[in-house]
LUMDONU-116441 format. One record per residue (C-alpha): x, y, z. Coordinates in Angstrom, 2 decimals. Each point is the difference from the previous one (the first is absolute). Example, Ala and Ser with C-alpha at 12.3 -4.5 7.8 and 13.67 -1.06 7.14 Angstrom:
        xx        yy        zz
     12.30     -4.50      7.80
      1.37      3.44     -0.66
END
This chain:
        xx        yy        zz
      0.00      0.00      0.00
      1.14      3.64     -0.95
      0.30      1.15      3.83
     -0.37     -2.00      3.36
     -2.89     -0.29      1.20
     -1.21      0.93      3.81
     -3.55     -0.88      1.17
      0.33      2.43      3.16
      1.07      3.07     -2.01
     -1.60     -0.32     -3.50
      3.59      0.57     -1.24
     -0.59     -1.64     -2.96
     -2.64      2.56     -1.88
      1.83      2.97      2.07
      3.51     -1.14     -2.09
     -1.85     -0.31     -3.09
     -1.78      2.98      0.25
      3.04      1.89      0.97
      1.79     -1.23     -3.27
     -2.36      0.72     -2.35
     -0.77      3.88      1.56
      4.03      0.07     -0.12
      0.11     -1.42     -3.76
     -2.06      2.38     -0.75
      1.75      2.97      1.38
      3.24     -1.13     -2.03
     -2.24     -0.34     -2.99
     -1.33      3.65      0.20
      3.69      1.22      0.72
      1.46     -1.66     -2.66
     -3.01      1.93     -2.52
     -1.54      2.48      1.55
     -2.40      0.11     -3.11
     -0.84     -3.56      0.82
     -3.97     -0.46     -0.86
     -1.66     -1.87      2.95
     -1.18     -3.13     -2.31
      3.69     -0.52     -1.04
      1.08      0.48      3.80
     -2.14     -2.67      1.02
      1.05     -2.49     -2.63
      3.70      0.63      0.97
     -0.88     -0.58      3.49
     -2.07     -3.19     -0.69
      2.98     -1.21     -2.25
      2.98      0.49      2.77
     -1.91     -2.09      2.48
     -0.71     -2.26     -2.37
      3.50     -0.36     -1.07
      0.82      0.11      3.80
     -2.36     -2.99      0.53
      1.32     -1.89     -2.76
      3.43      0.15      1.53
     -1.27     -0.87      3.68
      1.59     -3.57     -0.54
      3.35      2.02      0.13
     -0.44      2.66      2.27
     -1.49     -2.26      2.56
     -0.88      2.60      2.74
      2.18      2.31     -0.93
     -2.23      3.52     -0.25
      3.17      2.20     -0.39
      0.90     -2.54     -3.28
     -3.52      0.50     -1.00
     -0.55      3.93     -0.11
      3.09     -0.42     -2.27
     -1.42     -1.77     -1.58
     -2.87      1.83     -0.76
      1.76      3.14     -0.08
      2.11     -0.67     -3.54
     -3.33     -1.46     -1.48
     -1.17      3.58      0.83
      2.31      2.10     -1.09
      0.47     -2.02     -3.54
     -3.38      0.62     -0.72
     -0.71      3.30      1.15
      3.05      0.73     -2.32
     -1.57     -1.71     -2.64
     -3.34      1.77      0.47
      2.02      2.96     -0.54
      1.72     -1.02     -2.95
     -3.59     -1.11     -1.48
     -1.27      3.38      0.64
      2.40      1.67     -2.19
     -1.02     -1.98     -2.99
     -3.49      1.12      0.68
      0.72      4.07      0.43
      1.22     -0.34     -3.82
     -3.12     -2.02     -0.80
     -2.34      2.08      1.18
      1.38      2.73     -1.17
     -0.73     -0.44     -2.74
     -3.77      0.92     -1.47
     -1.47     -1.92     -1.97
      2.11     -2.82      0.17
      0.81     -2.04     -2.98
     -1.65     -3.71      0.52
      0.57     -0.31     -4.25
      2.45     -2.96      0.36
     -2.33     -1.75      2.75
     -2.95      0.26     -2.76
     -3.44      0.42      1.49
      0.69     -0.14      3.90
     -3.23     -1.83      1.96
      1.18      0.71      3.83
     -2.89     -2.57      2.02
     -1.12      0.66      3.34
     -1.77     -1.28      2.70
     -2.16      1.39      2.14
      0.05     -1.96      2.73
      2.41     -3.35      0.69
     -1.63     -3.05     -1.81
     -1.94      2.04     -2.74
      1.87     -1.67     -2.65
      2.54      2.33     -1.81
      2.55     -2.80     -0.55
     -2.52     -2.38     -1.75
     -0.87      3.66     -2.38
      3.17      0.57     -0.87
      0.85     -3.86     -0.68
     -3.05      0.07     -2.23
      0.78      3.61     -1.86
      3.57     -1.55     -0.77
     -1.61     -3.05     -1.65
     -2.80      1.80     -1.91
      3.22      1.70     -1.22
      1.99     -2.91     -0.52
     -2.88     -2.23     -1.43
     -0.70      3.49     -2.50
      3.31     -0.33     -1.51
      1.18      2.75      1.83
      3.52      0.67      2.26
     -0.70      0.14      3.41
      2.02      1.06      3.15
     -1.54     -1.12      3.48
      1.62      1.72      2.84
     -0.28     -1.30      3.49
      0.87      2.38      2.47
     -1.09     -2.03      3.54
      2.94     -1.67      2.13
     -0.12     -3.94     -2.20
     -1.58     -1.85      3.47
     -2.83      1.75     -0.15
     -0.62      1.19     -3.64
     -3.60     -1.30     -1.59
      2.39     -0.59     -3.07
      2.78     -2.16      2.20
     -0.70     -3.10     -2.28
     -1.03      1.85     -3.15
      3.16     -1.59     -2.28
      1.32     -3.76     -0.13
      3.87      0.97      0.32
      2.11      3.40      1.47
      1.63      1.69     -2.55
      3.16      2.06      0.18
      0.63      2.37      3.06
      1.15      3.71     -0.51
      1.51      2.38      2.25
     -2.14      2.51      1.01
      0.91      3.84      1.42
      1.13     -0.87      3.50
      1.64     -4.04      0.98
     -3.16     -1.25      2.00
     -1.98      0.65     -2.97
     -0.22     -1.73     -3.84
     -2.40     -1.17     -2.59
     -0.64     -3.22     -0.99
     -1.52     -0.50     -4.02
     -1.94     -2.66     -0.45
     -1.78     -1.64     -2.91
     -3.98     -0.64      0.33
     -1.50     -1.11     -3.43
      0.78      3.01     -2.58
      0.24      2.29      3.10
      2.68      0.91      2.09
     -0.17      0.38      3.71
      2.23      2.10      2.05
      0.50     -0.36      3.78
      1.42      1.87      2.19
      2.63     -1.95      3.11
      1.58      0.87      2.84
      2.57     -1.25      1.96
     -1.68      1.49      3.53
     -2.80     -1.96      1.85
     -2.63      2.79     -0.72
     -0.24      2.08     -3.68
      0.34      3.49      1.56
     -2.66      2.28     -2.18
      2.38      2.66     -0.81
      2.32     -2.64     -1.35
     -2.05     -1.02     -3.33
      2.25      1.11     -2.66
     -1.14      2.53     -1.98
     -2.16     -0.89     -3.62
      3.50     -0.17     -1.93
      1.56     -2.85      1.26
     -3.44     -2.38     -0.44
      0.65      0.23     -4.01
      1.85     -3.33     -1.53
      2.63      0.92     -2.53
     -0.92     -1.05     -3.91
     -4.00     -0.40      0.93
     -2.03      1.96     -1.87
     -3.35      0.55      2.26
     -3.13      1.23     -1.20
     -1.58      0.47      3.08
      0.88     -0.50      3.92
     -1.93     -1.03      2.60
      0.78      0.60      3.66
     -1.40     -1.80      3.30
      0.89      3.06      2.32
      0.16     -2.93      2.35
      0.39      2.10      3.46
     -2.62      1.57      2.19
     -1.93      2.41     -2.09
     -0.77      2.25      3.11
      3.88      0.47      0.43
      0.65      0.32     -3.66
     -3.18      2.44     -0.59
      1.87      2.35      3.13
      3.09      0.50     -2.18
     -0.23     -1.39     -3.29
      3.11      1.57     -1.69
      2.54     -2.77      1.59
      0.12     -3.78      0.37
     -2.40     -1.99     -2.41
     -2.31      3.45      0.15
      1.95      1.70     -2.68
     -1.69     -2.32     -2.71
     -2.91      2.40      1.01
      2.23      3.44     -1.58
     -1.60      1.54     -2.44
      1.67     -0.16     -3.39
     -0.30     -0.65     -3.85
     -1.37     -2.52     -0.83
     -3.10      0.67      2.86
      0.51     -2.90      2.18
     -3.29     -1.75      0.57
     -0.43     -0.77      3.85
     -2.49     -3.00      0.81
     -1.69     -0.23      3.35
     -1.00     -3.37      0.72
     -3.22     -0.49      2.60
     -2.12     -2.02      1.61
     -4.00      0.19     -0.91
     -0.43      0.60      3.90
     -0.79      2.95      2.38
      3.77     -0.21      1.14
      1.25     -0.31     -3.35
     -1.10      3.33     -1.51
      0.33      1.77      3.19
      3.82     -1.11     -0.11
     -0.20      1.07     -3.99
     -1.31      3.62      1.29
      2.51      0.10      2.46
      2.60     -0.41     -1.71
     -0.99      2.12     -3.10
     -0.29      2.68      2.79
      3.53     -0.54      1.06
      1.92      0.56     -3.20
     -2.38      3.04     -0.76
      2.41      2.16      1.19
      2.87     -1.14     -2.05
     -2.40     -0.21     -3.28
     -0.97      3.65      0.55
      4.10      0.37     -0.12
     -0.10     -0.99     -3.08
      3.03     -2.85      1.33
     -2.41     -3.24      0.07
     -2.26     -1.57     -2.32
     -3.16     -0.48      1.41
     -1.58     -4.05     -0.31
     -2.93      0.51     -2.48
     -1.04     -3.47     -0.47
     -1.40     -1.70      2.54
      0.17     -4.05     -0.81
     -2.77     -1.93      2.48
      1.47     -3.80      1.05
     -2.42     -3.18      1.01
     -3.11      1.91     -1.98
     -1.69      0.46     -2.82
     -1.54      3.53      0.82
     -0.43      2.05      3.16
     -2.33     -1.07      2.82
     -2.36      3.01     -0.65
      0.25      0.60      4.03
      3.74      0.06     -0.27
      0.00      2.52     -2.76
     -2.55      2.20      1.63
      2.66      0.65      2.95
      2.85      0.78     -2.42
      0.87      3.69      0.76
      1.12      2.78     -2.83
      2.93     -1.01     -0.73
     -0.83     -3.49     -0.51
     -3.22      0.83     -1.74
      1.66      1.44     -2.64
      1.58     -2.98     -1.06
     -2.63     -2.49      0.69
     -1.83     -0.05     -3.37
      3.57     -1.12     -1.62
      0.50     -2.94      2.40
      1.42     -3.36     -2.16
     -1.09     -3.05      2.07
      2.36     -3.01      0.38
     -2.36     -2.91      0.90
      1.41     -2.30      2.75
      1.66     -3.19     -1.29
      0.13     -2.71      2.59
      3.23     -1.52     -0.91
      1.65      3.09     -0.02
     -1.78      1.35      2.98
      1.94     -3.56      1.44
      2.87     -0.10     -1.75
      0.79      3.58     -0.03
      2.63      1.70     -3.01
      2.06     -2.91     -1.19
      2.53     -0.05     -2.82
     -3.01     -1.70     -2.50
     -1.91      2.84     -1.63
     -3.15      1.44      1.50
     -3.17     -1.33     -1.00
     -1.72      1.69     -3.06
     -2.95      0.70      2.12
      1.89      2.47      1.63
      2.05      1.35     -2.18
     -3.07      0.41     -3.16
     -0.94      3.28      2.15
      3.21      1.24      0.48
      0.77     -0.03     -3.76
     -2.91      1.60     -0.67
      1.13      2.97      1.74
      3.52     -0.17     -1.41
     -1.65      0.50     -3.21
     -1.95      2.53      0.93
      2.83      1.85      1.50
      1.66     -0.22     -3.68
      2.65     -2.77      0.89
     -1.03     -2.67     -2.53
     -0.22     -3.29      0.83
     -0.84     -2.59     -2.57
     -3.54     -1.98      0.77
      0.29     -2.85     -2.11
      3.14     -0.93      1.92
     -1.19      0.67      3.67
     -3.45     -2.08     -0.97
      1.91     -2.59     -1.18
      3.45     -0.32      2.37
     -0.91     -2.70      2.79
      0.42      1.73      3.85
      2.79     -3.09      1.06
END
């Protein structure tokens, strides 16, 4: 166990709690522009790391707040370094998405509501259309909705800072980009910026990205970490809010439309105007009688992705999603001008 334990005193939470309030303080130190999500994550990762090396460090606490203190200060530096790359990206207005094609950020609205099985099924509709697809997965790989979404790992490239690089990976006509860390915990602030998820000699027609983190920290500052697929730019990104058809789904939809309305008014962030509705085949008329504005604008737009049992079971997987679900996802491809071929999404089999 990280620190000896001592039924009388309660030392054990009072130790742990006195490391993580004193990681923290380093963390802050070290970047004083430290945002609190990214201060957190560091935190979580140093014990972690800490924990991991308990075997070692037996109940040595001193040992152990070393421990934790260089995983601190390497990625507080590194949140740093990652921050520099972003004050030249968002500098920039618009920015220039032309070599990413059409970029499709997807969102959640809530944990659960389905964004990873979207964007698996927007990169097939792409794939199966004869067109070039990139699928970025921005989520830390253990608990990415796209974790098992190709059959092999392809090559690993360095990314701005060590703990950081992206993996390319093949997935039927599409290619899938991951980001990996050598830390415990994918600090926020530590998602490279959009250059580095581009594969060398791929020519991509559109790119979809599973935003992959919590939308309510994303939506607070979007302009950093796997936010800045939201920056407005030319080509318009299209930003896809995925939802449930129930009373907490759309008021986590207006919730978070009311969080980045701030930065949309900025003219920084592209606003989600697409809402796509999982498990249903239209709103519950109750449900969409307690949407509020924001979410009432979009509403008559909604695509509906029916639920499919074996994927509801199964989850993304590297076979292609079913053409149930991705027939209405083409359908707005099309209609968003990115052509996709019908003849040969009727007649590809899902895997």
């Amino acid at each position: 166990m990280l620190f000896r334990s001592d039924r009388r005193s309660g030392a054990t939470g009072h130790a742990a709690a006195n490391l993580a309030n004193a990681l923290a303080a380093q963390a802050i130190a070290a970047n004083r522009g430290l945002a609190a999500s990214d201060r957190d994550a560091i935190v979580d990762a140093a014990m972690s790391t800490a924990a991991q090396d308990c075997g070692q460090l037996g109940d040595d606490s001193r040992r152990v707040s070393e421990v934790g203190a260089r995983v601190v200060a390497s990625l507080a530096s590194g949140v740093d370094a990652m921050a520099q790359y972003y004050e030249g990206l968002v500098s920039e207005a618009p920015f220039d998405w032309s070599e990413f094609g059409r970029v499709i950020p997807v969102l959640a609205a809530s944990p659960g509501a389905g964004a990873s099985v979207v964007a698996a099924a927007l990169a097939d509709a792409l794939a199966v259309g004869a067109r070039s697809g990139l699928l970025v997965d921005t989520a830390d790989r253990s608990r990415s909705g796209l974790n098992r979404a190709t059959r092999d790992d392809g090559p690993l490239v360095a990314g701005p800072h060590p703990t950081v690089a992206i993996r390319f990976s093949a997935r039927r006509g599409s290619v899938v980009s991951r980001v990996e860390s050598s830390s415990p915990v994918l600090v926020p602030g530590m998602v490279p910026p959009p250059e580095f998820w581009r594969p060398a000699n791929w020519r991509v027609d559109a790119t979809v990205v599973d935003i992959g983190h919590d939308v309510w920290r994303v939506a607070a500052h979007p302009l950093i970490g796997a936010g800045a697929w939201l920056r407005t730019g030319s080509p318009s990104p299209r930003p896809v809010l995925v939802v449930r058809p129930t009373f907490p789904g759309v008021v986590h939809g207006e919730q978070v439309l009311a969080r980045l309305e701030p930065w949309v008014r900025s003219g920084l962030v592209t606003p989600p105007t697409q809402l796509v509705v999982t498990g249903a085949r239209r709103w519950p008329s109750a449900v969409a009688a307690q949407a509020g504005r924001r979410m009432s604008v979009l509403l008559p737009g909604s695509v509906f992705l029916p639920r499919h049992r074996q994927l509801a079971r199964t989850g993304v997987t590297a076979a292609v999603t079913p053409a149930p679900v991705r027939a209405p996802l083409a359908t707005m491809l099309r209609r968003w001008g990115i052509p996709v071929d019908r003849r040969r999404s009727a007649s590809t089999r899902s895997g």
